[in-house]
Every structure is written in C-alpha cells, then in structure tokens.
N, C-alpha and C positions, 0 to 999 in steps of 0.2 A: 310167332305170327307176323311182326313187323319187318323182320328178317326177311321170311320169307316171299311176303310183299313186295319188300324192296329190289330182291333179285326176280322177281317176276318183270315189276316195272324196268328197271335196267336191259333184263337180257329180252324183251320187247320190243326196246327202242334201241338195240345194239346196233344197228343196219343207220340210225337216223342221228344216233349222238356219234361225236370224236369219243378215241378211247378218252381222251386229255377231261371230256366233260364227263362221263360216266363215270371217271376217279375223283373230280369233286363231286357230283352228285351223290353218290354211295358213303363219300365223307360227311357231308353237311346231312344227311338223311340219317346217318348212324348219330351226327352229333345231336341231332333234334330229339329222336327219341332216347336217348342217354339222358338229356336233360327233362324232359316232361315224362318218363317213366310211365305211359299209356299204350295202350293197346292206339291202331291207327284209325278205328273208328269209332274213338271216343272222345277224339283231340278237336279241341274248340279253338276259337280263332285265342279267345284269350290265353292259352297253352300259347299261339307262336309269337304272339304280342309278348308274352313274357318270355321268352327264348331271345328275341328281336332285342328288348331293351337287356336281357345281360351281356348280351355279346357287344352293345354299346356302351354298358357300365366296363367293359375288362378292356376294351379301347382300340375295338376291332376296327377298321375304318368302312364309312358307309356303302363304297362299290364292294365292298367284301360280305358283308352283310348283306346287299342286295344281291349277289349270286347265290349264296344260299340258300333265300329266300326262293328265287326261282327255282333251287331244285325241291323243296318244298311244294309251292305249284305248281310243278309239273306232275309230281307225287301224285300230287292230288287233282288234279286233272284226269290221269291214270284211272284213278281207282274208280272217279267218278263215271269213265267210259265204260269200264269194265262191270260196274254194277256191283263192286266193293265196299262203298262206302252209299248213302242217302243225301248225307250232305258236304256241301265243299268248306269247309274251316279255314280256305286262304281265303275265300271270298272277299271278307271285307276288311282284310289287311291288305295294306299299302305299303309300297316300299319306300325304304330312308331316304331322304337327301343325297341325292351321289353328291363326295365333297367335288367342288368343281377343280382343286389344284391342279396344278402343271407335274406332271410326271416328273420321277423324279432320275435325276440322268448324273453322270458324269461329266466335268468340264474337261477340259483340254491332259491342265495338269496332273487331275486324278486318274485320266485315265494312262498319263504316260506313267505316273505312279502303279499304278496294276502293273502294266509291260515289263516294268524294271522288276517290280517284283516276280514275277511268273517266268523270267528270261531262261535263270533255269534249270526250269523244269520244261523240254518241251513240248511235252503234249499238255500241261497248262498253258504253255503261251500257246500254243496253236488252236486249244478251243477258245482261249480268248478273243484270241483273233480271227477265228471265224464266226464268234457269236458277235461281234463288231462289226465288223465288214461286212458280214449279211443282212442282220437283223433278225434274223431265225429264233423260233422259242427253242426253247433247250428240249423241249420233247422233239421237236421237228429235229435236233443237232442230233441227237444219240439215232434217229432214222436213215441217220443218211449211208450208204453206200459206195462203194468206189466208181460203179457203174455211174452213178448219178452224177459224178464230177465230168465235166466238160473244160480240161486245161485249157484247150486251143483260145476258148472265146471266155474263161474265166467265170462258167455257171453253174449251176449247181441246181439240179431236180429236185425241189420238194416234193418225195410224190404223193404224202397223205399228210396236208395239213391240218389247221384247224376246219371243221366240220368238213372234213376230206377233200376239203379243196387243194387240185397242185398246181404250183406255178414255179415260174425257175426265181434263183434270186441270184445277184452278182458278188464276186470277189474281188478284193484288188491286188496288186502284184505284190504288197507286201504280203497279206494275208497268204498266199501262190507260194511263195518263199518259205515261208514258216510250217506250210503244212508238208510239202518237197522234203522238209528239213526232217521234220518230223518221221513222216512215212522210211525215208532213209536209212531212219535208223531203229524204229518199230520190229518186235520181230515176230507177232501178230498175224498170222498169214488170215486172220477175218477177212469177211467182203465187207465189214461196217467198217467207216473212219475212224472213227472212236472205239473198239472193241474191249470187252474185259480179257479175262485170262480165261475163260471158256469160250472164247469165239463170239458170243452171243456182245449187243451191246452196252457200253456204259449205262449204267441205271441215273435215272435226274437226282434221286436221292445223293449218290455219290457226288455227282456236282455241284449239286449244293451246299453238300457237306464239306469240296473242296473253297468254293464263295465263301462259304463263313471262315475258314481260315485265309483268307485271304483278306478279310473286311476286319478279322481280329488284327490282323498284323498292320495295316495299312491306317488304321482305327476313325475312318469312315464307310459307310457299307456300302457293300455289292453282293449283288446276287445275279444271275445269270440272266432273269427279267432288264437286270439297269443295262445290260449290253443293247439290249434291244430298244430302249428309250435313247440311249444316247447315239447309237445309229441313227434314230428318226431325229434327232434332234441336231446333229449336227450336220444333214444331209439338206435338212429344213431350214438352218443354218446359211448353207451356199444356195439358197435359193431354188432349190429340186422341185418339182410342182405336186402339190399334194396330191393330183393324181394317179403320178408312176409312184411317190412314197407310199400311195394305197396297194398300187401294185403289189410291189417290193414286199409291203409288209402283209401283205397277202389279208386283207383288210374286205369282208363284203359290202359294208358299212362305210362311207367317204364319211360320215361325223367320227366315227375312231380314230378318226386319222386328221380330223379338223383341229384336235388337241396339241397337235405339233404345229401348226398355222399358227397359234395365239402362242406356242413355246416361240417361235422364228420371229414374232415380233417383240417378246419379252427380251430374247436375246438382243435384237437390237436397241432398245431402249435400254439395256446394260452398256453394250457399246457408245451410245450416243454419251451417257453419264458419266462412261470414264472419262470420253474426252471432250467433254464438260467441265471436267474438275483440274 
C-alpha cells in the first residue's frame, strides 16, 4: 500500500521533480515507513517527530534531516490533493535548525594532495579536475556528452541540471589538458565523457565509491560534493561576484550561493591572522 503510493506520487510529479530529487525522495519516503511500520493513512505527526529525533540521535546533520522531511511533505501534500489521506500529519511538524556552518571545501594543499594522488590514473584525475574547475554536481558530470564540450571558448553545456535547468559552466586550460590527455588515450568510442564498458554512463555510485578511496588513502575526506564547494570557495576567494558564482553554479536561489560570501570573508580573516602572527 505505501509502496504503491509512493510510486504513484513520484511518477506524478516525474515532469516537475529533477531525476537527482525523485532518488532522494523515493529514499527518504522508503526510509520513513521502514521505520514507523504504518500503513500511510495512519501516520500521525508524532510517528515523524519520532523518525525526526532518531535520525538526530544517529548524528545525521540538520540540512539532511530537513530535506527528508520535505519529501515527507510533499508526500503528504500529494495524498492530501488526491483525496488519499483526510488529514496532513506533517502539518504541525516543523523543520530542524539548518546548522548554519560553512561548507565544507578543500584548501590549496589538500587539493594538490588529491591531484598528486589521482595523477595516475587518468580519467581520475580528469574527473577531478573537471569536477574542480566547473563546479558541476557529479550527477550533472556522468551527463555530459562530447557534443556538449565547446573546446574553442572552454564550455561545457549542462543540459539538464538541478530542477532541469541548463546553463553552460567554464573550464580552464589545465582541466583542457587533462581531459585531451585522457580522451587520447580512452578507447571508449561513447558519446558520454565519462562512459562505462557498455557505452552507457559512469554510475555516481561508482564515484563515489572511487572518493572514498581516495579520502582512505589521503586520510581527510572527499567526496565529489567537496569539489564543488571548493570551486565556489576558492572562486569566492579571488573575488568573483556572487552573481556569476550563482550562475556558474547554476544556483535559482542568490542565498545558496550567499554561503560562499561569508566563506570569502572567513577566508580572509584567515589571511589577515596569519599575517598577524
């Protein structure tokens, strides 16, 4: 029954969610009723109040916990359109405290620490350094195509970002180099950048799976997420306007992107303190 539910509400709103949000949606909705073990028109607010606080006793952090939640309410926003349910049981639950911290990124020498590691291999270093240089989420990286590179001017066509938005994003002449090098010696005949051994693309599981060995070996973490903070971070860094970084990171929202504004002045009150000392 809640199964079934939940693939009704998903492939409803297939046309209006990213595939990227439908994958956690369908996860956080399976995790919920896993845990409260009810039918979905029996679940009281106090069923997700208590879902809400184990996931903050196991030390989930609170923006994680609050997208959950949202697909949660949207769940049940659904059902309540649909004449599924009588009453809403997210109603008078409220979301956690987002922690307000600074993302968490790479400095200078962690990241030349990755490069030396991933040298080589080169289609590790070449996704790394295009998840670097762009700023791309990793679902947007395994989409891209050959078509979609633009050598001449160094761009690169997102064509279905987050909530289907596209925009281009830029490359630099290293990252140019590295992917040349790569492709050269690939024997791949895909039309994706990154292709598996069936033509089809690299899966993000796989990449991530490749980040954790790379975060064991190196023994501070990375994940394919921190390429993408420390792009905006280090871009925010030389002074870039949080306008074109809203661009760039293809951002609807100028406050998702205000978060690297308060990283470019943390950074400098770093700078100012070393030489200080």
């Amino acid at each position: 029954m809640n199964l079934e539910m939940t693939k009704l509400f998903l492939m409803d709103n297939k046309a209006r969610f990213s595939s990227e949000t439908i994958r956690s949606y369908r996860l956080a909705i399976h995790q919920f009723f896993s845990f409260c073990n009810k039918k979905y028109d029996e679940v009281k607010a106090t069923d997700i109040r208590a879902w809400l606080a184990s996931m903050e006793e196991s030390g989930l952090k609170p923006r994680s916990i609050h997208l959950k939640l949202s697909a949660i309410k949207s769940f049940y926003q659904y059902c309540m359109e649909e004449n599924k349910t009588k009453k809403n049981p997210t109603m008078t639950v409220h979301n956690p405290k987002k922690n307000d911290s600074l993302p968490y990124y790479l400095n200078k020498r962690q990241l030349a620490l990755l490069q030396e590691l991933t040298k080589g291999n080169i289609r590790d270093r070449a996704i790394v350094e295009t998840l670097y240089a762009t700023g791309v989420r990793v679902s947007e990286l395994i989409q891209i195509k050959m078509e979609d590179i633009k050598w001449e001017t160094r761009q690169i066509w997102i064509r279905k970002g987050k909530g289907n938005k596209e925009r281009f994003v830029l490359f630099t002449y290293d990252c140019a180099e590295r992917l040349e090098t790569y492709l050269l010696e690939r024997n791949n005949k895909s039309n994706y950048l990154f292709p598996n051994n069936r033509g089809g693309h690299l899966s993000r599981v796989f990449i991530e799976k490749r980040f954790q060995e790379f975060t064991n070996k190196l023994g501070f973490k990375v994940v394919p997420h921190t390429m993408r903070h420390t792009f905006a971070a280090h871009v925010a860094e030389k002074n870039m306007s949080q306008s074109y970084i809203q661009e760039l990171l293809g951002h609807v929202n100028i406050n998702s992107t205000s978060i690297y504004t308060r990283l470019m002045d943390h950074s400098r009150k770093k700078q100012y303190d070393k030489f200080q000392n």
